[in-house]
Structures are given as structure tokens and as C-alpha cells.
C-alpha positions, 0 to 999 in steps of 0.5 A: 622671455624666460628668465636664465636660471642661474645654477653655479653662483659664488657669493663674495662678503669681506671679514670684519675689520678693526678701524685701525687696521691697515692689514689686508682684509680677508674675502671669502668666495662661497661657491654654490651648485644650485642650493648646494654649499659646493667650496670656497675661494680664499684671498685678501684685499687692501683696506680702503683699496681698489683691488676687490674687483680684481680680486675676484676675478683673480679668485674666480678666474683661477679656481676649479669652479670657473667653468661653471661659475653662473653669476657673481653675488656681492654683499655690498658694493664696498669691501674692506672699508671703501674698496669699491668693487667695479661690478662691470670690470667683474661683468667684463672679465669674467663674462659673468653678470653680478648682483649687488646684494643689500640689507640696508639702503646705503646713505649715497651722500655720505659715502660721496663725501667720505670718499672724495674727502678722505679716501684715495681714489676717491673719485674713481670710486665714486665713479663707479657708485655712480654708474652703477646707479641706485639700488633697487627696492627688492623684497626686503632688500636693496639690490643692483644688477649689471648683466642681469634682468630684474626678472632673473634678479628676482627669480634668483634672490627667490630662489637663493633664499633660503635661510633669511632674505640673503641668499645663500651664497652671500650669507655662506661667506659672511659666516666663514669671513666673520670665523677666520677672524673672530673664530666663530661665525655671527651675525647676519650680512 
């Protein structure tokens, strides 16, 4: 089978935060045509919420760049905190597959313990960390998928990556979120 070649992906990173901020947090969306910066989304979600995943959707969903919109690339499967993003309610609504993007493995335990302990929702959430499954070992990175086969994942962060391991799209938005708030871009994802 060969593996779909996806051209239109938007990347999602979150801007940094201060840890006693309880203000929304900004999400960048940068939308890509194959390797060309194409546009950005714009919105917000709650810190320590559950609205990522409806978030993008709501962003996604009511841009100009719908109806060409391939796949969705996350930086992380939390934002703002612990706002866990549902990648299937993403996958369902959207009709798009989504790829979990990570630099580092994350450490499963504690965030079991951080959210059931401390963190509305938690349960729920953790529900969601759970059905997703663990990430996958990937060229340097640590990635997820739902709606996409690993030879389309590989092919894709191949692809994408063209600056450092991150593709393009996640490390486009983590450079625009880290402006709006810090007004000058840092760092890598």
C-alpha cells in the first residue's frame, strides 16, 4: 500500500505560560501547503482545561483552510498545563488523522498521579492517555497516531523536517506562540 502523501497539515503548539497564571493561554495553528508557511489560526484555551481538542476544531473547522486541511500535528498531547487533547474527538470531528508529536518521552506515571491528584477532570483525562497508548520511538522523536499508519507517520515527519527533527508546522507555531507572549520567538519545541 502506498502511503497517503499528506499536502495541507496545521501544526498546534501553545504559548509558554507563567505557573500562576490562570488567564487563557494562546494556541497557534500554522497551516502548511506541502513545505509552504500558508497561514496561521489563532485562539485560546483554559489552563489545566478540556477545551484543546474543541478548540481546534472550532479553529480548524472555521478557517479558510478547511477544505484542504490533510492532517493535524500536535506538539504534545497536553496544552496550556494539563489540557489534554483528545486526538480521536479531533480525528471524529474533523475527519482528519492527527499525529502527536514529542521531543522527549513523557514520564506516563507522573502525569497519572499529577492528574488524578490535582487536576480537574482528571480521570477523564488520563482516559484519554490511556487510549491513545504509548508513544512510539521515531527517528529521534516520540510520536502517536490515530487515523494514520506508521508508514504515512514516517513518511510525513520525513518530509516535514526540515529545519531540525520537528516538522515544520509544530516547530512554525512554537515560534509564533513563544512571540505572542514573550515578543520574540525561542527555542525549540
Amino acid at each position: 500500500m502506498v502511503p497517503r502523501r499528506f499536502s495541507n497539515i496545521i501544526g498546534f503548539d501553545d504559548a509558554p505560560f507563567s505557573r500562576e497564571s490562570r488567564e487563557p493561554v494562546p494556541l497557534v495553528g500554522a497551516v502548511f501547503a506541502g513545505r509552504r508557511f500558508d497561514g496561521v489560526l489563532i485562539g485560546t484555551v483554559t489552563r489545566d482545561g478540556f477545551d484543546a481538542a474543541a478548540t481546534i476544531v472550532r479553529l480548524v473547522s472555521g478557517s479558510k483552510f478547511a477544505q484542504h486541511a490533510r492532517l493535524i500535528l500536535l506538539q504534545g498531547i497536553t496544552l496550556a498545563g494539563f489540557n489534554v487533547v483528545d486526538p480521536f474527538f479531533v480525528q471524529e470531528k474533523l475527519q482528519l488523522p492527527v499525529l502527536v508529536v514529542s521531543r522527549k518521552r513523557p514520564d506516563l506515571q507522573s502525569i497519572r498521579q499529577a492528574l488524578l491528584a490535582n487536576i480537574a477532570q482528571g480521570a477523564e483525562k488520563w482516559a484519554v492517555i490511556e487510549r491513545l497508548g504509548p508513544m512510539e520511538p521515531h527517528k529521534g522523536l516520540f510520536i502517536q497516531r490515530v487515523g494514520l499508519s506508521w508508514q504515512e507517520a514516517d513518511a510525513l515527519t520525513t518530509r516535514m523536517a526540515v529545519h531540525s527533527r520537528i516538522p515544520e508546522p509544530i516547530r512554525t507555531a512554537h515560534l509564533i506562540a513563544g512571540a505572542m507572549t514573550r515578543g520574540v520567538s525561542r527555542g525549540a519545541p
